[in-house]
DRENDO-1510 file (C-alpha; in Angstrom, 1 decimal, always signed):
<recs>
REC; n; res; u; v; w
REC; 1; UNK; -67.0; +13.4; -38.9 .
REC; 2; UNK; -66.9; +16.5; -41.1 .
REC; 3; UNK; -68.7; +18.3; -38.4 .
REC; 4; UNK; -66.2; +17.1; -35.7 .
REC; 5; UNK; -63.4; +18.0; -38.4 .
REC; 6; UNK; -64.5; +21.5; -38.4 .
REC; 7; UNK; -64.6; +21.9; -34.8 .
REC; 8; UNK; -60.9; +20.5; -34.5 .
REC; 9; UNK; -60.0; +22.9; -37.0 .
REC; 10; UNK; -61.9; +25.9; -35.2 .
REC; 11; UNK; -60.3; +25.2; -32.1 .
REC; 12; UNK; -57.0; +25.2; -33.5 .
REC; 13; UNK; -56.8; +28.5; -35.6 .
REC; 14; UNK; -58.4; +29.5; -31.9 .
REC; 15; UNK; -55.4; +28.2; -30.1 .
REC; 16; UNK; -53.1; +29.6; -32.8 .
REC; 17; UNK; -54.4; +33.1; -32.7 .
REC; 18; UNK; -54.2; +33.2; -28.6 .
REC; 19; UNK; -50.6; +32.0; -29.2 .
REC; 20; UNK; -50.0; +34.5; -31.9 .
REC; 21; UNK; -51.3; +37.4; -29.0 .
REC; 22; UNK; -49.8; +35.7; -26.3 .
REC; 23; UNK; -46.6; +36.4; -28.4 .
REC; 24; UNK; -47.1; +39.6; -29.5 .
REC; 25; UNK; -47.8; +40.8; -25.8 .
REC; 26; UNK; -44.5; +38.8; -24.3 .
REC; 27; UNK; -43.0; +40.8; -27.1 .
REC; 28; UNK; -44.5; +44.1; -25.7 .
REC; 29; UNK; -43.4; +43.5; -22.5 .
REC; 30; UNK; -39.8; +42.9; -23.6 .
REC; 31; UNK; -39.6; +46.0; -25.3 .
REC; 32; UNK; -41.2; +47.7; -22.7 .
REC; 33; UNK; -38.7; +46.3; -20.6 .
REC; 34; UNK; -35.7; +47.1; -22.6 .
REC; 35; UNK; -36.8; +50.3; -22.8 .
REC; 36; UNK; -36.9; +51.0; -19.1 .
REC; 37; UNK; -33.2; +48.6; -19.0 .
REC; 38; UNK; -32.0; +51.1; -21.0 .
REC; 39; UNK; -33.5; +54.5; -19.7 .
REC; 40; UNK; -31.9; +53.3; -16.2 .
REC; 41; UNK; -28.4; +53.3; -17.8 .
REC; 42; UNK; -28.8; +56.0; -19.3 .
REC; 43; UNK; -29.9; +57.5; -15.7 .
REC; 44; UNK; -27.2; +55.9; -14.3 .
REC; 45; UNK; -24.5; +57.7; -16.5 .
REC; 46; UNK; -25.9; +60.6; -16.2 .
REC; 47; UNK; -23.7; +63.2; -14.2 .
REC; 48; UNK; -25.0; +63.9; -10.4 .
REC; 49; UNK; -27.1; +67.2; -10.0 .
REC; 50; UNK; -27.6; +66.9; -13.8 .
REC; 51; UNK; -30.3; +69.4; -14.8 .
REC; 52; UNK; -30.8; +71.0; -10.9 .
REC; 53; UNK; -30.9; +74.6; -10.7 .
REC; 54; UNK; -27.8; +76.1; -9.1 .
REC; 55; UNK; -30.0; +76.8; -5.5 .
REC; 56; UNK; -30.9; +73.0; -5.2 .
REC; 57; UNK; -27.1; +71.5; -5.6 .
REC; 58; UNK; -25.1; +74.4; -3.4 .
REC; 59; UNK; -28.4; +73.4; -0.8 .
REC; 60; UNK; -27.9; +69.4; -1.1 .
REC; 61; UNK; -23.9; +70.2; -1.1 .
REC; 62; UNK; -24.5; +72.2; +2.1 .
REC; 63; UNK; -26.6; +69.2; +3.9 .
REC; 64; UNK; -24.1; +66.2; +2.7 .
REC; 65; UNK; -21.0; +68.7; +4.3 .
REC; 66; UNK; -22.9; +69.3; +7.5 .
REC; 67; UNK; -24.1; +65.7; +7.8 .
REC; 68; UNK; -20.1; +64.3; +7.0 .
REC; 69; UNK; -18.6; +66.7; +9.1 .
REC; 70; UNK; -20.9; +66.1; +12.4 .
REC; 71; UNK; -20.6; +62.5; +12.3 .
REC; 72; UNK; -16.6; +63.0; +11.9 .
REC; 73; UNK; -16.8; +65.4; +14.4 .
REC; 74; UNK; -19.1; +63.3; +17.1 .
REC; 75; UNK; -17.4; +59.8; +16.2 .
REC; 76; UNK; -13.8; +61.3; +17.1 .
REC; 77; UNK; -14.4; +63.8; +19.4 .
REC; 78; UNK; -15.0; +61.1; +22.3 .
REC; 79; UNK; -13.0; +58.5; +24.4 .
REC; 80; UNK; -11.4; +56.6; +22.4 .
REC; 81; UNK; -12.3; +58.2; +19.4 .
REC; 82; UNK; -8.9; +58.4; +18.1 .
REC; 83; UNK; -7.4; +55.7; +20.3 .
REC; 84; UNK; -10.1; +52.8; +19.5 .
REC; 85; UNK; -10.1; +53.7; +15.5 .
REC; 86; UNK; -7.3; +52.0; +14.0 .
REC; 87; UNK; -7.6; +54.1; +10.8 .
REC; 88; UNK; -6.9; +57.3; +12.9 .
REC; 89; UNK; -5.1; +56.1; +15.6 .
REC; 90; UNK; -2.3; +58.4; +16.8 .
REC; 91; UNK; +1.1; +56.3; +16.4 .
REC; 92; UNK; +4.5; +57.4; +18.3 .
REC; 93; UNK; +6.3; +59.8; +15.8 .
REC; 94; UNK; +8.6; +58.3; +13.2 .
REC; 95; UNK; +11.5; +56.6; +14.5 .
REC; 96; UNK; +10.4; +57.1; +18.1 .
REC; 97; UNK; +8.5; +53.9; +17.8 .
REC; 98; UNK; +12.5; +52.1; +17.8 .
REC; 99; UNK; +13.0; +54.1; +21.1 .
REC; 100; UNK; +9.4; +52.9; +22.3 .
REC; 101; UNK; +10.5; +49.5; +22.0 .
REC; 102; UNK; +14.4; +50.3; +24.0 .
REC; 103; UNK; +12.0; +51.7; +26.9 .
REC; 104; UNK; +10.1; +49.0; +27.4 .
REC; 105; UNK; +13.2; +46.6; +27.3 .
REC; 106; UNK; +14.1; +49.0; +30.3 .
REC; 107; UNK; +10.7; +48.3; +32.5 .
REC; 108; UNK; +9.1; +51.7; +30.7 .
REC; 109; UNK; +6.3; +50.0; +28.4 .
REC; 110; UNK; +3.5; +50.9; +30.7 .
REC; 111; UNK; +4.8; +54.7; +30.2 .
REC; 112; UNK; +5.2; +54.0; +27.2 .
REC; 113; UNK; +2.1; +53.2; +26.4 .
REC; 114; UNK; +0.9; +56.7; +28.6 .
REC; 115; UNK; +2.6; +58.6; +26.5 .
REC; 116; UNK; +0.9; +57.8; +23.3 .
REC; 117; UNK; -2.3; +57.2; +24.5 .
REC; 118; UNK; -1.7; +60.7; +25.7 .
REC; 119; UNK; -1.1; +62.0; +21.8 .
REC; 120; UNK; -4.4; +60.1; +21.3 .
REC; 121; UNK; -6.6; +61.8; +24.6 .
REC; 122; UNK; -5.3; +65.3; +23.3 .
REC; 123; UNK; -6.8; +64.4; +19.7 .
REC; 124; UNK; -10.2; +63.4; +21.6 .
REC; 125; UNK; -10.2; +66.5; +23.2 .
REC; 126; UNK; -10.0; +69.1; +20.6 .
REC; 127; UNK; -12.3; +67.8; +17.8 .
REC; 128; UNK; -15.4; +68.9; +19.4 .
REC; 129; UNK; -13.7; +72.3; +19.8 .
REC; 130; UNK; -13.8; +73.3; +15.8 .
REC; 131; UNK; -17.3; +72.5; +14.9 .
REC; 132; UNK; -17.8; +76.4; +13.9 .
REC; 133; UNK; -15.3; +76.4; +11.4 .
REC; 134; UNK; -16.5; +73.2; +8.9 .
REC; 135; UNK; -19.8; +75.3; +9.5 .
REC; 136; UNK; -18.3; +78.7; +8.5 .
REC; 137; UNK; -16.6; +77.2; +5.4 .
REC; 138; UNK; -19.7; +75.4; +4.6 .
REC; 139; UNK; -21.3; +78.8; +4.8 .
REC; 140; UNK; -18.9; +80.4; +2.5 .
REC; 141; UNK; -19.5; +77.5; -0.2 .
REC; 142; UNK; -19.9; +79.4; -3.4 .
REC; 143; UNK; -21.8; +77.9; -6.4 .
REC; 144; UNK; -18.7; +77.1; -8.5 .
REC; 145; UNK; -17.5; +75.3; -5.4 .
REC; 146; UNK; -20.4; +73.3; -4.9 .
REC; 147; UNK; -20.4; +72.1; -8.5 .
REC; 148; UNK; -17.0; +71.6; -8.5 .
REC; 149; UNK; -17.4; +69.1; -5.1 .
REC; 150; UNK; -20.4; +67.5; -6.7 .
REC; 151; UNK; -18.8; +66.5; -9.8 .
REC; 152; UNK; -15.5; +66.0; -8.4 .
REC; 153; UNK; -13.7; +62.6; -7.1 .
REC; 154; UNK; -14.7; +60.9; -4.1 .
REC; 155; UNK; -12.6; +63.3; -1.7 .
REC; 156; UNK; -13.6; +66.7; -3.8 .
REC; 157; UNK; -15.1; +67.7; -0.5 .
REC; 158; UNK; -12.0; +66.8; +1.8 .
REC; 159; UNK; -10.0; +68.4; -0.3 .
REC; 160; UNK; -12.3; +71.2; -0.1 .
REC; 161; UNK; -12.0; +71.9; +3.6 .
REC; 162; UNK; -8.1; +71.1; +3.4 .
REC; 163; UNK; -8.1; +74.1; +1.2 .
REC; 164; UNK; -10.9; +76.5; +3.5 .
REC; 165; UNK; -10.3; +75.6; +6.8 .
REC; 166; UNK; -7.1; +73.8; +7.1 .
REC; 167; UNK; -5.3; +76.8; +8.4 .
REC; 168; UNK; -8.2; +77.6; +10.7 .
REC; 169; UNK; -9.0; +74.0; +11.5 .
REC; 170; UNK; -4.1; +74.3; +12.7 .
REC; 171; UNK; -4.6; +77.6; +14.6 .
REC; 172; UNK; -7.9; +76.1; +16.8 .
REC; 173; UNK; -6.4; +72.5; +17.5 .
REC; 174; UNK; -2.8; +73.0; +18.6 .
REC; 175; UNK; -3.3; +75.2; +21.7 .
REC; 176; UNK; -5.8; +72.6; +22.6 .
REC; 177; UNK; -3.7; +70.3; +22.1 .
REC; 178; UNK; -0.4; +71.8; +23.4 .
REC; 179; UNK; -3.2; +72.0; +26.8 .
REC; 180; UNK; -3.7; +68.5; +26.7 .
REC; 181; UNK; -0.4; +67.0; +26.6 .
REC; 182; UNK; +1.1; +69.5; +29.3 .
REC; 183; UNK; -1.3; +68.3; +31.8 .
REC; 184; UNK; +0.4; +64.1; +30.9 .
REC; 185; UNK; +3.5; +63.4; +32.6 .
REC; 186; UNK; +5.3; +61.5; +30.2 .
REC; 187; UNK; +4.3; +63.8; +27.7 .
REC; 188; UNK; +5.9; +66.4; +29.8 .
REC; 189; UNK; +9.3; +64.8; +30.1 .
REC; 190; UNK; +9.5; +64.1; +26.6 .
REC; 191; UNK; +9.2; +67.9; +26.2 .
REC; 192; UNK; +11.7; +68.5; +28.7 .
REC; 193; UNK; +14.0; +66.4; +27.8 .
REC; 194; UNK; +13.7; +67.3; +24.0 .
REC; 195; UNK; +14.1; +71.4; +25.0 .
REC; 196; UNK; +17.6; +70.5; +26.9 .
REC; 197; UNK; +16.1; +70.0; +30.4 .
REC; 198; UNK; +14.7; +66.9; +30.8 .
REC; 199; UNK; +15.9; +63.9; +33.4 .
REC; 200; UNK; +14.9; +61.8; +36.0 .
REC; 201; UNK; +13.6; +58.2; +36.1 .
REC; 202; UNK; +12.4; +58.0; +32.7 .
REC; 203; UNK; +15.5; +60.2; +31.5 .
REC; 204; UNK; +17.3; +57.3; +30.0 .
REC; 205; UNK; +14.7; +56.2; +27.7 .
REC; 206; UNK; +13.3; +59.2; +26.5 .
REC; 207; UNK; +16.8; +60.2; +25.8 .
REC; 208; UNK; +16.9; +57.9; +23.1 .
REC; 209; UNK; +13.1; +59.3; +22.2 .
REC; 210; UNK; +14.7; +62.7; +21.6 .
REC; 211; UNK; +17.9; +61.7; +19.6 .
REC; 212; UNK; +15.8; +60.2; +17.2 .
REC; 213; UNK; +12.9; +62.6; +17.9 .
REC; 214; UNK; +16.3; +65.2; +16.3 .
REC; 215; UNK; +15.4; +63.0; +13.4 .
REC; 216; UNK; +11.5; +63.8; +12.6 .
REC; 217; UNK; +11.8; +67.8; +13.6 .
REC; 218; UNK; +11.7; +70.7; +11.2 .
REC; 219; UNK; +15.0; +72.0; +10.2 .
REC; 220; UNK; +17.2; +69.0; +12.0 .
REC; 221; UNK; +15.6; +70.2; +15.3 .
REC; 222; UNK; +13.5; +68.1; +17.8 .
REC; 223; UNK; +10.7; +67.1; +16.8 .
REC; 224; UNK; +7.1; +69.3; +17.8 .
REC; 225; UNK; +5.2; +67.3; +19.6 .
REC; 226; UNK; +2.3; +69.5; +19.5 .
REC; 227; UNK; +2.7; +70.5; +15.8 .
REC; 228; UNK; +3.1; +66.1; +15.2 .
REC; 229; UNK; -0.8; +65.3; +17.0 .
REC; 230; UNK; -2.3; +68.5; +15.6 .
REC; 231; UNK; -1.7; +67.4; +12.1 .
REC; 232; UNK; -2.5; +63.8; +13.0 .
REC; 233; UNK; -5.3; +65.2; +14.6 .
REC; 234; UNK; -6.7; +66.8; +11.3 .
REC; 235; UNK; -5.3; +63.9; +9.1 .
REC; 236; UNK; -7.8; +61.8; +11.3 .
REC; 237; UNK; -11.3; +64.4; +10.6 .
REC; 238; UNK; -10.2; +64.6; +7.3 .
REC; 239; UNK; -10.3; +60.6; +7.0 .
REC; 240; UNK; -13.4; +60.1; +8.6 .
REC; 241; UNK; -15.5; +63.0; +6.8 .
REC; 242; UNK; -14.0; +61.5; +3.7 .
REC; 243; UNK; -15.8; +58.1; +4.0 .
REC; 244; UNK; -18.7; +60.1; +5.0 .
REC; 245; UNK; -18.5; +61.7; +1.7 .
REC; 246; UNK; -17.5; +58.3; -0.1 .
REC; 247; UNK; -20.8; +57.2; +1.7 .
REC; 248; UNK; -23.3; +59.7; +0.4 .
REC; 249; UNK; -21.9; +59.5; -2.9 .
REC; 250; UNK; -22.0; +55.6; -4.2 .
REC; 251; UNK; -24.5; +54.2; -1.5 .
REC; 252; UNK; -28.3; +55.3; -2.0 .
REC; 253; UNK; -29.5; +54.1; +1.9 .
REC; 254; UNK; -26.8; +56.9; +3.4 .
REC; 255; UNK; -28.7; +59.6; +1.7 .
REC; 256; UNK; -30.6; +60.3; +4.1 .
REC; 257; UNK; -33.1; +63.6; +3.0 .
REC; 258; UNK; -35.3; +64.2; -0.2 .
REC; 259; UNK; -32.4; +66.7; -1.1 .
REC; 260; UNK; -29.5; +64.2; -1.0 .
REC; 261; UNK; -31.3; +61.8; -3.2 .
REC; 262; UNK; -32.6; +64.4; -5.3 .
REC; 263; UNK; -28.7; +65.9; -5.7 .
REC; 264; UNK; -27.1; +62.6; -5.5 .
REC; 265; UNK; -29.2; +60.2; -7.2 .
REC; 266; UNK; -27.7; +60.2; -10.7 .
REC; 267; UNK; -23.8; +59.5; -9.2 .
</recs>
């Protein structure tokens, strides 16, 4: 009995010790664990291109513009690009969508609805054309601006081009688009009829298009059609390239290089 007693007692102090390391290692791993936990927040709070050199942030800065701007550029500058994109869609101006719905009390909807698919067609058609100047202001990118978009809000980098190529971006689109909306018919008699010479079947209607149209223009004038889809049309790049942007920035799978993740991985 006192030999059995011995071995009970043996196999328990056993047990107990195995416990006692069993412990101490669950108690390693936990601190191992809270360790990493905590070096992860700390990662996560950390500000993006923290510690990069100068080259490596203007470089990723470079490649995120590029990559925003070309899918902007290739996503809008197709059919129905504009027209099948409800954020970017071209509406009627202003108060011309109250004259939109006279016309088609009048038989006019179908022309109606030419007409501003036509704003929308003329949008289609110029985006591909300005390509080469998001590149040349992406060129031009200094250092300071490249920290300042990196550490910026989530539109930094729209507001970036706004400032560097918005006057360029004006100047290319509206003779495209002043092209595009000559060769549309109703397009065409709402400029008529809005520069004192307009008439014929669809006179009526559109005559209550320019009155109100008097409304939306610069200086009490009528309103610039061209000047109205142009800035529509760069309201619309500006959107998309700014989800691009919102895109790179907060979700990890849209980073799609070693130099995005290594630029943007502490955002």
């Amino acid at each position: 009995m006192h030999v059995l007693s011995r071995r009970i007692l043996a196999g328990l102090a056993a047990c107990a010790i195995a416990t006692a390391a069993g412990a101490a290692g669950q108690f390693k791993d936990l601190l191992r664990q809270a360790k990493q936990q905590a070096a992860g927040h700390a990662g996560g709070n950390a500000s993006p291109g923290a510690g990069l050199a100068d080259g490596d942030i203007a470089a990723g800065l470079r490649e995120a513009l590029a990559k925003g701007t070309t899918s902007a550029i290739k996503s809008l500058g197709r059919t129905d690009g504009f027209w099948g994109n409800a954020k970017v869609r071209i509406p009627l101006p202003g108060e011309l969508e109250q004259a939109a719905d006279l016309a088609r009390r009048l038989g006019q909807g179908a022309k109606v609805d030419a007409f501003e698919l036509s704003l929308n067609r003329a949008a289609e058609k110029a985006v591909p054309e300005v390509a080469d100047i998001f590149g040349d202001a992406i060129r031009r990118m200094s250092v300071a601006d490249a920290r300042g978009i990196l550490t910026g809000g989530d539109h930094a980098a729209t507001d970036f081009f706004r400032r560097t190529a918005g006057d360029a971006l004006r100047a290319r689109i509206r003779p495209i688009v002043a092209q595009a909306t000559d060769g549309v018919g109703v397009t065409q008699k709402y400029k008529a009829f809005a520069s004192g010479s307009g008439g014929g079947a669809l006179g009526g209607a559109l005559g209550s298009l320019g009155a109100l149209g008097g409304k939306s223009g610069r200086g009490g004038g009528p309103l610039d059609l061209d000047d109205y889809v142009t800035g529509k049309t760069m309201d619309g790049l500006f959107t998309v390239i700014g989800e691009q942007e919102q895109s790179i920035r907060h979700d990890p799978a849209a980073r799609s290089s070693d130099l995005l993740k290594k630029v943007f991985g502490g955002h």
